[in-house]
C-alpha positions in Angstrom: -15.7 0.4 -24.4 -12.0 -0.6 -23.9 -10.2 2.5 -25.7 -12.7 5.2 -24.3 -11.7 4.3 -20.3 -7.9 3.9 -21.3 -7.3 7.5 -22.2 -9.3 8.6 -19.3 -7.4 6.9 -16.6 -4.3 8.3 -17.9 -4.6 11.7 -17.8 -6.8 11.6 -14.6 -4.1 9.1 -12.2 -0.8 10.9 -14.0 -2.0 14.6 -12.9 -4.3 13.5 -9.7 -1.9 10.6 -8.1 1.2 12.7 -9.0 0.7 15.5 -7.1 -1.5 14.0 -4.3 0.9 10.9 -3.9 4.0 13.1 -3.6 2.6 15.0 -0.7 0.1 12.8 1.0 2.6 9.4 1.0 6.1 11.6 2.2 4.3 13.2 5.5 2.0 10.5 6.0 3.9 7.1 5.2 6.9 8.3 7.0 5.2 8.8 10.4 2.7 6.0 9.9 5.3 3.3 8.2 7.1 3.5 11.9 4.6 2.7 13.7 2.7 0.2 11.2 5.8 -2.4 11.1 5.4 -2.8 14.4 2.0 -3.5 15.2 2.2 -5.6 11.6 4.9 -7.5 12.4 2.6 -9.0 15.4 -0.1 -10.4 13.5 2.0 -11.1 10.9 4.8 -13.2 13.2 1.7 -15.1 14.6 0.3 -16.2 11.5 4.3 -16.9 9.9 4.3 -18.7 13.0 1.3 -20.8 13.0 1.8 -21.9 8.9 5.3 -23.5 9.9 3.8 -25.0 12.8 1.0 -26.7 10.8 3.3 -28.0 7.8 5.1 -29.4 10.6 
């Protein structure tokens, strides 16, 4: 059960993530990764904010 899903994840992710990952994260990250900081950074501030505040 092990061996038989090993081999098949290889061949499948190396061809199917290599290809799709190149061109789908380089157009798509780059435009997206702008505007995601930002709007991450809020909610993430707060909540860096709020676990400092409690230990205190």
């Amino acid at each position: 059960m092990m061996p038989p899903p090993m081999p098949l994840q290889t061949p499948l992710q190396t061809p199917l993530q290599t290809p799709l990952q190149t061109p789908l994260q380089t157009p798509l990250q780059t435009p997206l990764r702008m505007p995601l900081p930002m709007q991450l950074q809020t909610p993430l501030r707060m909540l860096l904010a709020t676990r400092p505040r409690t230990e205190d």
